[in-house]
N, C-alpha and C positions, 0 to 999 in steps of 0.2 A: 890861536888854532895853528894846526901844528902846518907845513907845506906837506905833508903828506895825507892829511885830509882835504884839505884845499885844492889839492890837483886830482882827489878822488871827488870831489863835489866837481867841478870843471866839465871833467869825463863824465860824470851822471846826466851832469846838462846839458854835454854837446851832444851826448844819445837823445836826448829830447827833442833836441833840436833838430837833429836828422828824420825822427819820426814827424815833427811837426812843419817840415821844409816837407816834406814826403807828400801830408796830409794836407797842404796849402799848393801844393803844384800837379796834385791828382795820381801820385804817381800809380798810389794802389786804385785808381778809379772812385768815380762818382757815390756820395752815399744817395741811395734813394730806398725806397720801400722794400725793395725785394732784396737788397747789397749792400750790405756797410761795413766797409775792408774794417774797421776797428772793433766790431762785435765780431768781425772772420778771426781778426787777429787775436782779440780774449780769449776765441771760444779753442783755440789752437794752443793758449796760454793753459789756458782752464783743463782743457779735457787731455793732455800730454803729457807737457816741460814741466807743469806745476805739483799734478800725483806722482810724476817718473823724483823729482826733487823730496818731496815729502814722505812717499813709501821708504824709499833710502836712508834718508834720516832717522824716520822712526827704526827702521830693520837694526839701522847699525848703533843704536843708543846703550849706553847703558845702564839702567837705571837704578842701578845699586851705588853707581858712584856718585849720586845727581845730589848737590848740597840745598834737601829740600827745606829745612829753614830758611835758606839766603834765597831759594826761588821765592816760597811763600808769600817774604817781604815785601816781592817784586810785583805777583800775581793777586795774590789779594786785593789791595787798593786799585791796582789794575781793572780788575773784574767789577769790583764796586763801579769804577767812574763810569765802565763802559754798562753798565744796569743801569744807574744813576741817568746817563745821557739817552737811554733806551727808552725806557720809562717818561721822562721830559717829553719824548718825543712823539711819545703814542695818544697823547691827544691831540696831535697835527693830522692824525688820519680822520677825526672826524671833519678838518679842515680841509680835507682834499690831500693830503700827503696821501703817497701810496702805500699800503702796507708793509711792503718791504723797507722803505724809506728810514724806518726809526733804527732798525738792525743796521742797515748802512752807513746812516749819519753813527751809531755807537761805536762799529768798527773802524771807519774814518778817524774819529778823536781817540783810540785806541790803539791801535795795531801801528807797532813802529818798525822803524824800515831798518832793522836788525840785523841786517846781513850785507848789502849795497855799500848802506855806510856805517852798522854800527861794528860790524869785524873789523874795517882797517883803524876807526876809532877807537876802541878800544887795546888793540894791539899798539897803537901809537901811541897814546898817554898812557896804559894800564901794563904793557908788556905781556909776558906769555902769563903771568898769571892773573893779571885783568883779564884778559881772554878768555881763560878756563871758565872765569865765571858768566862771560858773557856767553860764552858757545854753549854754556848748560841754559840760560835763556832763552839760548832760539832752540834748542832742541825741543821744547815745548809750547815755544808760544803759537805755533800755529793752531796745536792738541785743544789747549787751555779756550783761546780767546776765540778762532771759527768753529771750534763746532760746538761754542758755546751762542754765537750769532746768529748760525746755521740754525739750530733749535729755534730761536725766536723768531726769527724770518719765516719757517717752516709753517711754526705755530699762529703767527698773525695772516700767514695767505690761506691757512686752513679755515681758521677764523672767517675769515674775510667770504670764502668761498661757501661757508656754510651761513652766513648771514645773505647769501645774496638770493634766499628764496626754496633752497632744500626742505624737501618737506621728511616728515618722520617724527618720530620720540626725540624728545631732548636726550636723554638719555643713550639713545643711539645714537644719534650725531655729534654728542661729546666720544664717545668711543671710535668712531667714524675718526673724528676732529685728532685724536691722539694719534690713532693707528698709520694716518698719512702721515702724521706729522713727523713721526717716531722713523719711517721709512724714507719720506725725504731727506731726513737731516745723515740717517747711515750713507743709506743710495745716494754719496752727494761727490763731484770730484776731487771738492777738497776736505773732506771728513773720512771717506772711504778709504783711500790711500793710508791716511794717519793712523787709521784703526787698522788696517790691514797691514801694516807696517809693524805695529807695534804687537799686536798678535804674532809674528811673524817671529821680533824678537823673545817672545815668553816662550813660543815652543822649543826653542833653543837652536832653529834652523839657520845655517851660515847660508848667505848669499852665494849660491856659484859666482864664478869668474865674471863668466860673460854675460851672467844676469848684471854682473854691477859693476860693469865697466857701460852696458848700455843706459842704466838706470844713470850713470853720473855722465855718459855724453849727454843726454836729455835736461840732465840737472844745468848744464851749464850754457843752455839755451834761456833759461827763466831769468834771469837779471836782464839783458839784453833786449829780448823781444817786452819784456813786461816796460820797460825805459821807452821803446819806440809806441809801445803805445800809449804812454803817459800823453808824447810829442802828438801823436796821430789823433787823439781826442781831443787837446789842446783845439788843433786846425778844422776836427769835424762839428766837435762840441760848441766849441767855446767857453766860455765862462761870464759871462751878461747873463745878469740874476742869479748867478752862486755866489757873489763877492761877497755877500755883507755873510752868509751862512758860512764860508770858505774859511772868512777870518774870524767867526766865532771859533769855528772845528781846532784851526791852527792854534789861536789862542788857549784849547783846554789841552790840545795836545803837548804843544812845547813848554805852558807853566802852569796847568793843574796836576797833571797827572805825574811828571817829577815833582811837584810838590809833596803831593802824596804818598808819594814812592817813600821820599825822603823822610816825612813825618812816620808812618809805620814802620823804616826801616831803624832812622835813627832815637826814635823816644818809643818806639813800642817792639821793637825785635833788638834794639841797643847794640845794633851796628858800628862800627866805624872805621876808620881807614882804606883800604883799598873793596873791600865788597862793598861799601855804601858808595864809595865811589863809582863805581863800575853800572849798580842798580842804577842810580838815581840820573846817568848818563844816557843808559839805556831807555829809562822812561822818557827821557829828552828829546830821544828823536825824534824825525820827522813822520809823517803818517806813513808806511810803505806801501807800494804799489798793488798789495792784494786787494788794499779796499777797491782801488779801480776796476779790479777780475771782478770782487763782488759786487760792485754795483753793476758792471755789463753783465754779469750774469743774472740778473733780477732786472735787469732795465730803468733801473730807476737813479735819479740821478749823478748822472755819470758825468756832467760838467761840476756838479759843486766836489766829486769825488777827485776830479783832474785837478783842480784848481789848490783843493787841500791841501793836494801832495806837493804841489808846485810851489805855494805861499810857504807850506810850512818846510819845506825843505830849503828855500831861501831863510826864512825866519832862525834855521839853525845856525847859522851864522853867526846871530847873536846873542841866540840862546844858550849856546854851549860853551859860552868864554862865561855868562852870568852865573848860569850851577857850577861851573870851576872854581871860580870865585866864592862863591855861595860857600862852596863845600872845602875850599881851603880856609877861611872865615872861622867856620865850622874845626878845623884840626880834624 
């Protein structure tokens, strides 16, 4: 691994660290029932930094230049694992999982941390044209992968709310059950943004100035505060009784889901050299920080979501010298 990821992993962790010194010395106050400086600090993530970051992106995309076979390759299998791991999941809620639970543990082993450290990553072993193909990956992964989550979260607490006693026609309350479901998942702060972004670009409207000079002060809040609060749930959270679930998530994330990448990229879209590279690195990473937004934002858990990002972002370590290897093996 190159010293210029390495002192980009460094810098990630000492941000953690500063939120988790933060959150073990009280600095943001006591959590108790009524105050929990780390749901303050999501909800300031969530409802701000995070749409002001995503509306901008989608606005300024272009998606006539987007190399959508090489995305495909990448989203596909992608979307499969994070169904796959959904699904597994959703008979844990008869077990006492909360319904939100299976959407979060899917985006957890999902959703890679593509920006923090998969930009300097890629620019460092792939150069600007590794790049090109990764910067068209995050351009969409948020599109693709939450407000596909978003959907199913929506739909199992509609579920869940209509099972807990609603009376009417079945028939009603499956339309009932859609129509919230359908307006949750729009009306949401991170799907909203992405669709109002990206609307934004089809009408062929340019950004004023000062709309998107504020829209990217705000963008460059979200690495930062999203890192202290990894640290700040670390300290309020913990992680006692995520472990053994933490290092399942981390384990599908750092060698299922590049594996997959890889097998549809390279025997079934016949891939290779630097976009299979690039894909199958990206599928590599570590979990990123939104699963932690989405789990404080459903309340549900948010120590095995801390913990993921924390193992698996260590676990990169030595996951990303093995698919280098892997993939130079491979030619």
């Amino acid at each position: 691994m190159s010293a210029v990821i390495f002192l980009k992993l460094v810098a990630l962790f000492a941000v953690v660290f500063l939120g988790w010194l933060g959150g073990q010395l009280r600095w943001f106050g006591e959590r108790t029932a009524a105050s929990d400086p780390a749901r303050i600090l999501s909800a300031v993530a969530f409802y701000v930094f995070v749409p002001a970051l995503l509306f901008r992106t989608m606005a300024r995309i272009d998606l006539r230049t987007l190399p959508w076979s090489t995305l495909s390759s990448y989203f596909v299998p992608v979307i499969v694992l994070l169904l796959l791991v959904y699904l597994s999941q959703r008979r844990r809620i008869a077990e006492g999982l909360a319904p939100a639970g299976p959407g979060v543990r899917a985006i957890t082993a999902t959703f890679g941390n593509t920006v923090q450290i998969g930009v300097p990553m890629a620019m460092a072993l792939f150069g600007e044209a590794g790049l090109a193909v990764h910067v068209a990956i995050v351009s969409v992964h948020a599109l693709f992968l939450m407000t596909l989550t978003t959907a199913l979260v929506e739909l199992d607490l509609a579920r869940a709310r209509r099972n807990n006693g609603r009376s009417g026609s079945a028939g009603r309350e499956l339309a009932r059950t859609l129509g919230r479901t359908a307006r949750n998942t729009v009306i949401h702060p991170v799907v909203l943004p992405v669709m109002a972004g990206l609307l934004w670009k089809l009408a062929g409207l340019p950004l004023p100035a000062f709309i998107d000079e504020l829209l990217q002060m705000l963008s460059q809040a979200v690495v930062p505060v999203c890192l202290l609060l990894i640290g700040l749930s670390l300290a309020y959270y913990g992680i006692r009784g995520a472990a053994s679930s933490a290092v399942a998530l981390t384990l599908v994330k750092l060698l299922l889901v590049p594996a997959a990448v890889l097998g549809v990229a390279r025997w079934g879209a016949g891939l290779s050299g630097l976009p299979l590279a690039v894909l199958v690195v990206a599928a590599a990473l570590p979990s990123g920080s939104n699963a932690l937004i989405f789990a404080q934002r459903y309340r549900v858990l948010e120590g095995e979501a801390t913990a993921t990002i924390v193992l698996s972002t260590l676990g990169f370590l030595l996951a990303a010298p093995l698919w280098l290897l892997i993939l130079a093996r491979l030619g």
